[in-house]
C-alpha positions as CSV (number, residue, x, y, z in Angstrom):
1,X,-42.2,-37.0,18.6
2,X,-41.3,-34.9,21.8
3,X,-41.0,-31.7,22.3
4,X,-37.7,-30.7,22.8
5,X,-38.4,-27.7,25.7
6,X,-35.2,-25.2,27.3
7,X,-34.6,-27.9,29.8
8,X,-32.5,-29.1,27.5
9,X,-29.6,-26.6,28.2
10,X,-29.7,-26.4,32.0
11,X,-26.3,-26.5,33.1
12,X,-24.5,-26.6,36.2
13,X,-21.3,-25.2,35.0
14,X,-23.3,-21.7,34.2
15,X,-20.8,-18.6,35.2
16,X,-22.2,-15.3,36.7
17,X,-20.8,-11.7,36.9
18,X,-21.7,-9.5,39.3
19,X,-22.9,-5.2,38.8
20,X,-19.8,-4.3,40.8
21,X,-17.1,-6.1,39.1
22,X,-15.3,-4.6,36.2
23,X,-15.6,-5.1,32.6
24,X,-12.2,-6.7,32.5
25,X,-13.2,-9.4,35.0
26,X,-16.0,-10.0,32.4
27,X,-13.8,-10.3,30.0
28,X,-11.4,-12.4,31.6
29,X,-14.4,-14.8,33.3
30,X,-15.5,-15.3,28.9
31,X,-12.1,-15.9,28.2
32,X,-11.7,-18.7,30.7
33,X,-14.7,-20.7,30.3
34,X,-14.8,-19.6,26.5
35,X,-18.8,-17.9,26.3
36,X,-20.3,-15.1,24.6
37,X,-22.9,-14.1,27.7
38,X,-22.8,-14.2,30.7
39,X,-25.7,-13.2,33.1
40,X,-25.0,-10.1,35.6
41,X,-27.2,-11.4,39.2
42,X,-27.7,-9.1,42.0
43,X,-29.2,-10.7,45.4
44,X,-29.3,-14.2,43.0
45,X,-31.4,-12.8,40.4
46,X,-30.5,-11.7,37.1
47,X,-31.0,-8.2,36.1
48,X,-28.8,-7.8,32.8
49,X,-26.8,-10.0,30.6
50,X,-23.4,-9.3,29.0
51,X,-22.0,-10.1,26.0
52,X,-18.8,-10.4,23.9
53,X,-19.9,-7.5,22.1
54,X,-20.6,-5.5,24.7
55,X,-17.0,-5.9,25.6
56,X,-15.4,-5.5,22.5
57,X,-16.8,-2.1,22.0
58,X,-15.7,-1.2,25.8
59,X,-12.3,-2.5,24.7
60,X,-12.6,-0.5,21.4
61,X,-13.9,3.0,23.0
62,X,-12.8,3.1,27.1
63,X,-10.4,1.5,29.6
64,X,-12.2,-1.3,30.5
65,X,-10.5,-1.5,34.1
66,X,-12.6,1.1,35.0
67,X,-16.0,0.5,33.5
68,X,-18.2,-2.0,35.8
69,X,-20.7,-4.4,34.5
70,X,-23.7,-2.4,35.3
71,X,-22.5,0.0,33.4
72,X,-22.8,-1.7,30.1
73,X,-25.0,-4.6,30.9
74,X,-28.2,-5.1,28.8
75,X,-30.7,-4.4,31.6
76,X,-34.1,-7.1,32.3
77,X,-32.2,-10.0,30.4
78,X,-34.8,-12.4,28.4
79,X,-35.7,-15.3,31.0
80,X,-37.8,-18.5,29.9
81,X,-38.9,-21.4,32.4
82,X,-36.8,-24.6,31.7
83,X,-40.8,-25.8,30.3
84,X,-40.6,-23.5,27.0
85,X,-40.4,-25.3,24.2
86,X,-37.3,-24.9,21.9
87,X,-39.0,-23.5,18.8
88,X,-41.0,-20.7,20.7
89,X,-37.8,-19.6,22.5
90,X,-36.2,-19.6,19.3
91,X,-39.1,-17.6,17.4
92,X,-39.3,-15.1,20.6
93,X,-35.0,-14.9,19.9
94,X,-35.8,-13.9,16.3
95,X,-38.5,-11.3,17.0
96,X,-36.7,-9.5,19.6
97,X,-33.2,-9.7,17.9
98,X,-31.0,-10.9,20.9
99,X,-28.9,-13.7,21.3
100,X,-29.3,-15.6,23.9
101,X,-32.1,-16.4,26.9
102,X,-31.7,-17.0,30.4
103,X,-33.5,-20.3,31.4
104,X,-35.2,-20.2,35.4
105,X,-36.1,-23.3,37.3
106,X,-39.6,-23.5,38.8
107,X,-38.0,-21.6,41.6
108,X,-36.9,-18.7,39.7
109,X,-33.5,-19.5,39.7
110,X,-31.1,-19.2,36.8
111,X,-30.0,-23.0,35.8
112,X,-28.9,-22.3,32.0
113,X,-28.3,-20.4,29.0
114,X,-29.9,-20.9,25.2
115,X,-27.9,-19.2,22.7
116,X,-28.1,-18.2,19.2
117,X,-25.2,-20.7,18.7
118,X,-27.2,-23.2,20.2
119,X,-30.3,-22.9,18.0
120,X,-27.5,-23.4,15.1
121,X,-26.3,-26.6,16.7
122,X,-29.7,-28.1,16.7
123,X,-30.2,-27.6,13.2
124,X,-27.1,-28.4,12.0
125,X,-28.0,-31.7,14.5
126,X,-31.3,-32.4,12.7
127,X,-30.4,-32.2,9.0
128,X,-27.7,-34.7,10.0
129,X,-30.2,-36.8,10.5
């Protein structure tokens, strides 16, 4: 049986914020291409990731037209190579309590997302079976 690695979930449809734009074009950017994260890059490499929840307690405690992205971003996102196996990337999720990885190309390059949603997909996937 082969190993299903995090190459898996390269995309080329992945969306990116920037530090200087504003929580609401965060917002609006999730909204749009319906995601939970979205990585924050500076000079084309990632250095936080946002989330829905972020957001929701921006939206819940401040004016988010104010409040940029590197403001709230969670700082030195969680990056695999596209070469990690599935089931270590999900066990490295777990022990560190997050929700999502950013997957990097040989290159270093950011060419996908793994989610907690994901990992749920592929289970639900292989009891299907």
């Amino acid at each position: 049986m082969e190993t299903l690695t995090a190459n898996a979930f390269v995309t080329s449809r992945l969306a990116f914020l920037y530090p200087e734009q504003t929580v609401f074009d965060a917002y609006n950017e999730m909204q749009k291409r319906q995601v939970r994260h979205l990585p924050v890059l500076e000079k084309g490499v990632a250095v936080g990731m946002i989330s829905d929840r972020d957001l929701q307690f921006i939206h819940d405690h401040a004016d988010g037209k104010e409040i940029l992205c590197k403001d709230i971003m969670t700082s030195e996102p969680f990056v695999v190579s596209t070469e990690e196996p599935i089931v270590n990337l999900a066990k490295q999720m777990v022990e560190r309590r997050i929700n999502s990885a950013l997957i990097n190309n040989s290159e270093g390059k950011i060419v996908g997302i793994f989610t907690s949603t994901d990992a749920l997909k592929l289970l639900a996937d292989f009891n299907s079976k």
